[in-house]
C-alpha positions as CSV (number, residue, x, y, z in Angstrom):
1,X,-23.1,-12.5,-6.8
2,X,-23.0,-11.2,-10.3
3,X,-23.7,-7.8,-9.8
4,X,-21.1,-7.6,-6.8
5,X,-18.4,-9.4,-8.6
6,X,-18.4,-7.4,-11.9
7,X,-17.8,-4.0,-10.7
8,X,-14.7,-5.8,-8.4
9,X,-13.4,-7.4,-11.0
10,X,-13.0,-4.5,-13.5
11,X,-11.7,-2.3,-10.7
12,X,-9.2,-4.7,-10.2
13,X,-8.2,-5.1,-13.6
14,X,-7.5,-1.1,-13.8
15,X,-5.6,-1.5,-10.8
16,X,-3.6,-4.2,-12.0
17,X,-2.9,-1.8,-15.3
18,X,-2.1,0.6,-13.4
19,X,0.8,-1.4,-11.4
20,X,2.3,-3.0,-14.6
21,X,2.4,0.7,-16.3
22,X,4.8,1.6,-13.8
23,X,8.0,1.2,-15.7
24,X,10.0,2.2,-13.3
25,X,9.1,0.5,-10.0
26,X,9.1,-2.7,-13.0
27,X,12.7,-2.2,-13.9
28,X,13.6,-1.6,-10.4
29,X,12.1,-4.9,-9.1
30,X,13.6,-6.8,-12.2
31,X,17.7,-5.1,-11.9
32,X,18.0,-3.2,-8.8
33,X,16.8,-6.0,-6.4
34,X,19.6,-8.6,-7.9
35,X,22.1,-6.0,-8.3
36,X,21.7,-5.1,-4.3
37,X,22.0,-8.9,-3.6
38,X,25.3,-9.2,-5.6
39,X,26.9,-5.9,-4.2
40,X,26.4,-7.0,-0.8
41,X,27.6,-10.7,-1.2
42,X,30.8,-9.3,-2.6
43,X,31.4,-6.7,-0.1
44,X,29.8,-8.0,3.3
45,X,32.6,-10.2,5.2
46,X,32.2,-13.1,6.1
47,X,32.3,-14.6,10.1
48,X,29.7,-16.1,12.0
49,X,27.1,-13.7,13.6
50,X,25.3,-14.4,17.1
51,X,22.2,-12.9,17.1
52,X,18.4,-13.4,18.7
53,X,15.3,-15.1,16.5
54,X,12.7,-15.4,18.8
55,X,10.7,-17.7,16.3
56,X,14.1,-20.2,17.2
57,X,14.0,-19.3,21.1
58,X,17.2,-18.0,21.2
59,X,20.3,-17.0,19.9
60,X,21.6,-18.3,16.8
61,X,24.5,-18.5,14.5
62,X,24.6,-17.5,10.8
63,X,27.0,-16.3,8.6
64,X,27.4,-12.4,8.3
65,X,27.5,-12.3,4.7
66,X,24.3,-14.3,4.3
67,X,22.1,-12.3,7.2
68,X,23.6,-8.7,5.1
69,X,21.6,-10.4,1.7
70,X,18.3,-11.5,3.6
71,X,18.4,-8.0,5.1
72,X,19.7,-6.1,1.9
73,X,16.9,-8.4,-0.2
74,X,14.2,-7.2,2.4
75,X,15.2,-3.3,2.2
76,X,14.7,-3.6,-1.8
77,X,11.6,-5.1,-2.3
78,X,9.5,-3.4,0.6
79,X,10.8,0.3,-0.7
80,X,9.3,-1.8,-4.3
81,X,6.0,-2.6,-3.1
82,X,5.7,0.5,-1.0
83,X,6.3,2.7,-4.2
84,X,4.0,1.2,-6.3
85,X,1.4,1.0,-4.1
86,X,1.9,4.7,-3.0
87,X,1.9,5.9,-6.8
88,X,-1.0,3.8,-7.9
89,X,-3.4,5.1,-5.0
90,X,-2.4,8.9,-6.0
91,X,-2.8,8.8,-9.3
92,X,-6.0,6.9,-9.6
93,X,-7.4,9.2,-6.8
94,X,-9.5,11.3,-8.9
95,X,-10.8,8.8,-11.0
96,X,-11.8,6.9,-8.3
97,X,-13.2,9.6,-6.7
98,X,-15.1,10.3,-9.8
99,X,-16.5,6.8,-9.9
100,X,-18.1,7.1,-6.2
101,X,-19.6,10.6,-7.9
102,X,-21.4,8.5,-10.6
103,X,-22.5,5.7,-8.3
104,X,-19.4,3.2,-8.1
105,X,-19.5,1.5,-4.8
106,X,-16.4,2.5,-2.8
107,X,-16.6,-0.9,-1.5
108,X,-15.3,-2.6,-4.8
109,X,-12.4,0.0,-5.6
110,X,-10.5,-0.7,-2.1
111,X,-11.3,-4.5,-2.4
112,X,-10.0,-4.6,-5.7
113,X,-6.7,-1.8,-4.8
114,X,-6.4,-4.8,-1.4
115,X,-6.6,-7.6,-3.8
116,X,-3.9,-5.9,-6.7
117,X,-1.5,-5.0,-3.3
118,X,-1.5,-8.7,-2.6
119,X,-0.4,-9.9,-6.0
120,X,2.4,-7.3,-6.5
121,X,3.7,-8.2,-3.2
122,X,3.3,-12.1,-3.5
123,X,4.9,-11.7,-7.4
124,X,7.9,-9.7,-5.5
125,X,8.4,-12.3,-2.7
126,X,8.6,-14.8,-4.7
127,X,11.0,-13.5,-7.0
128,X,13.1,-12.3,-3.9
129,X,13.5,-15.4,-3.0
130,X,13.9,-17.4,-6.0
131,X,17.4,-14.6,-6.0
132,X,18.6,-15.7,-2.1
133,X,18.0,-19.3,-2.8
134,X,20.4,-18.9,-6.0
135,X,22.8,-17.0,-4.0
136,X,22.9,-19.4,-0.7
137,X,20.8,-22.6,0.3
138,X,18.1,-21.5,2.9
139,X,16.7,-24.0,5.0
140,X,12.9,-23.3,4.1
141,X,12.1,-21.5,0.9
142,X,8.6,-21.5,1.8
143,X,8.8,-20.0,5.0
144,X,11.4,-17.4,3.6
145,X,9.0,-16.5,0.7
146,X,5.9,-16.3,3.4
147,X,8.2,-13.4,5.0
148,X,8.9,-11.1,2.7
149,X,5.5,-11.8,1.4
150,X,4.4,-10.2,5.2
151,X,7.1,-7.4,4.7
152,X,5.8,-6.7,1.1
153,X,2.2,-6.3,2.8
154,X,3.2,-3.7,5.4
155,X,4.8,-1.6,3.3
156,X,2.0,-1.9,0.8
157,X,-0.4,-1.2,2.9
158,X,1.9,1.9,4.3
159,X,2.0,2.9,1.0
160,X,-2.1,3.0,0.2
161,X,-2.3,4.7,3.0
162,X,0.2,7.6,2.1
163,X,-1.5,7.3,-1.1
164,X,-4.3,9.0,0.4
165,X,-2.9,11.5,3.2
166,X,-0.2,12.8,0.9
167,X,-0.6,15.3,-2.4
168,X,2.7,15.4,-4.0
169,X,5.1,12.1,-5.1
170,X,8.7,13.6,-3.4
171,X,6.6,13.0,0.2
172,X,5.2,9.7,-0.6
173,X,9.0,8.6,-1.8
174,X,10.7,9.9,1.5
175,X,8.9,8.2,3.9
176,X,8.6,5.0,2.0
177,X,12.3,5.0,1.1
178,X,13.4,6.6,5.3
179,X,10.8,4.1,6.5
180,X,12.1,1.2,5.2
181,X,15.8,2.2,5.5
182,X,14.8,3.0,9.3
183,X,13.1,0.0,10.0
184,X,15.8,-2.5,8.2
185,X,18.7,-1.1,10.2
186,X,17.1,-1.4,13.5
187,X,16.4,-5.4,12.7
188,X,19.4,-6.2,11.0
189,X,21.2,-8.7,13.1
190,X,24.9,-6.8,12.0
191,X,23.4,-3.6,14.2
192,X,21.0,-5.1,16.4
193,X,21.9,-8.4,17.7
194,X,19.4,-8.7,20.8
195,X,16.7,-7.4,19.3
196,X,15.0,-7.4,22.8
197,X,14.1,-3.5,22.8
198,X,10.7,-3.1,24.5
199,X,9.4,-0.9,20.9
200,X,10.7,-2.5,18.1
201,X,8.0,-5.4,18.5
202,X,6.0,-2.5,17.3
203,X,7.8,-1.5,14.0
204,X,6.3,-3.1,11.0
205,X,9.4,-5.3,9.7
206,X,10.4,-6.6,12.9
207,X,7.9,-9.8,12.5
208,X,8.7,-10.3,9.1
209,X,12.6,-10.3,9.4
210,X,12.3,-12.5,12.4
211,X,10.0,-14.9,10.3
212,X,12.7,-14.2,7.3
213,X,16.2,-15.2,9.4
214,X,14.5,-17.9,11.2
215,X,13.3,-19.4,7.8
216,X,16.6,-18.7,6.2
217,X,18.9,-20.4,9.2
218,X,16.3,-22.5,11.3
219,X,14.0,-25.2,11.6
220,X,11.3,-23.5,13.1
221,X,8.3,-22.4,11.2
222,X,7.8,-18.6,11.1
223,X,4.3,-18.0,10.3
224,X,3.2,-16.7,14.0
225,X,5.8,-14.0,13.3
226,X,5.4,-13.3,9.8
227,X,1.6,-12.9,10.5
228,X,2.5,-9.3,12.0
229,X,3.3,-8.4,8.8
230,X,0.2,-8.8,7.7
231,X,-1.5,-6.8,10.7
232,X,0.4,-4.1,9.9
233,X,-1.1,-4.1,6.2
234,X,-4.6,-4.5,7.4
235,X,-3.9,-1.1,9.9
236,X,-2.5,0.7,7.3
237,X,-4.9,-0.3,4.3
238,X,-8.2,0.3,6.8
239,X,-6.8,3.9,7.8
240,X,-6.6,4.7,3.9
241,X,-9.5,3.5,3.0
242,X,-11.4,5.3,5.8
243,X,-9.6,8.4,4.8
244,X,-11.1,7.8,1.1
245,X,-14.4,7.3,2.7
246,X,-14.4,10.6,4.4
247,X,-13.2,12.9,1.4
248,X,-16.1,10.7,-0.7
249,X,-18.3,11.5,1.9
250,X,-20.9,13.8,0.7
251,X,-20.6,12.5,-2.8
252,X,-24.5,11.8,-3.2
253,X,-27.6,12.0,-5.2
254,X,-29.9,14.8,-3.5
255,X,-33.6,13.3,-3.0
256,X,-36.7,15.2,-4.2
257,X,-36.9,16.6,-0.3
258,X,-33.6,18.8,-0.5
259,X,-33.0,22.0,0.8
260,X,-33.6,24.9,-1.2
261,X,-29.8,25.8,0.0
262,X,-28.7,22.1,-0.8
263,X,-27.3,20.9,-3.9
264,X,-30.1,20.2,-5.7
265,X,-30.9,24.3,-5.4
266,X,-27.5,24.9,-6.5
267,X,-27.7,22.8,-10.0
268,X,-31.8,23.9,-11.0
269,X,-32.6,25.3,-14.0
270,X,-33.4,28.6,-14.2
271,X,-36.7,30.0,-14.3
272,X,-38.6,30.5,-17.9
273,X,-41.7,31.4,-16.9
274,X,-43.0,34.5,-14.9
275,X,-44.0,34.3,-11.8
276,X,-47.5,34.8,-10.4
277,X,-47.4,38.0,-9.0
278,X,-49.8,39.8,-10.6
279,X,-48.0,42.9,-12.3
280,X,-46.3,43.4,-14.9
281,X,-43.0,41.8,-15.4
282,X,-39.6,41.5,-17.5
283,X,-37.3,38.9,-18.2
284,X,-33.5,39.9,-16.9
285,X,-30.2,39.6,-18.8
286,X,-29.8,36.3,-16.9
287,X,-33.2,34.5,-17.9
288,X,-34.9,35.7,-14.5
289,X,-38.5,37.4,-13.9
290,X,-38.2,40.9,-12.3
291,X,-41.3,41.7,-11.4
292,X,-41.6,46.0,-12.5
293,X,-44.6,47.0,-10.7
């Protein structure tokens, strides 16, 4: 237990460095996400919105104003999580690749990267909804909290996953930023009031927001719904990982058996003593034997 829990627990202590170093994803969570929330509860009108929340079983009725915050709330911290989590799995790449080089199990670095991704987005939920509670009464914190918990995982584990298909940070920040812009407008009750559209069960907020306005409006307990969410980060995360797992691949210690051509040829020494051939022979300008016979 010891010898498996050390190397996962200073991983995740460089991965949890790693998040908090990130000024700017920091200052974003802490004064862009409350500054969305009062922009759209000055400007968002209020009158009472029919729309579908299949955790209810039906259509309900909410105010306009307070759906726009729950969806403007969402937007903010899943573009958040998804940032940081895309940035820290590009940066540390060649570290971590490194470590596998010297022997670090790749195990322990994506359980540790999994385990940091579940704080950041638990931290950011919770905060979230400490700001919609202050801004409007929900009728179950906890279930609200559990949502955007779920919605901080997707995108989390969307963002890992970019963080090892994609080389450059603009990339990464486009398809978090049009992902989640995407993917908010298409469950925000304002634009999408059935939400019966065969596909969108299959878009990675569309759980989570139903978890989020049913725990916000509703009685009924979210948590089959929000639990997509957290499929969605388990997809995402895996196909990373396994995309770290084959770059890492061939990073190996060659046995005393290898190939002449392998890599253990590759790294020998040269040779300092002459070979047994019987003539005459020279050492080259490159520490070889040329035999001059």
């Amino acid at each position: 237990m010891r010898a498996h829990g050390t190397p996962f627990s200073t991983a995740l202590r460089f991965a949890l460095a790693a998040h908090v170093r990130n000024r700017l994803a920091l200052a974003l969570a802490v004064a862009f996400t409350p500054g969305w929330l009062l922009l759209t509860r000055a400007c968002s009108y209020h009158v009472t919105l029919h729309f579908q929340v299949f955790p209810a079983g039906g259509y309900i009725g909410a105010d306009n104003n307070q759906t726009s915050q729950v969806s403007s709330v969402m937007n903010s911290v899943t573009v958040i999580t998804g940032f940081m989590a895309f940035l820290e799995t590009l940066k540390s790449g060649p570290l971590e690749r490194r470590l596998v080089l010297a022997g670090y199990r790749r195990r322990h670095l994506m359980a540790a990267k999994a385990a940091a991704l579940l704080v950041i987005a638990a931290l950011l939920a919770l905060y979230a909804t400490a700001l919609i509670h202050l801004s409007f009464t929900q009728r179950q914190v906890a279930g609200t909290a559990l949502a955007l918990f779920a919605a901080n995982t997707a995108f989390g584990g969307l963002g890992i996953m970019l963080g090892f298909l994609l080389r450059g940070e603009l990339e990464g920040f486009f398809v978090v930023i049009m992902t989640s812009i995407i993917d908010n407008g298409l469950q925000n009750p304002g634009l999408n009031p059935p939400a019966d559209q065969p596909w969108l069960p299959f878009t990675p907020l569309y759980g989570p927001s139903q978890a989020a306005y049913a725990a916000a409006f509703t009685q009924a307990w979210p948590g089959a719904h929000a639990a997509r969410g957290l499929v969605w980060f388990a997809l995402t995360s895996t196909a990373g990982m396994l995309a770290f797992w084959l770059r890492t691949r061939s990073f190996y210690a060659p046995g005393p058996r290898a190939s002449a051509n392998g890599p253990a040829a590759a790294h020998a020494e040269p040779r300092t003593t002459p070979p047994s051939t019987g003539g005459p022979v020279r050492p080259t300008a490159r520490g070889r034997w040329h035999d001059t016979a």
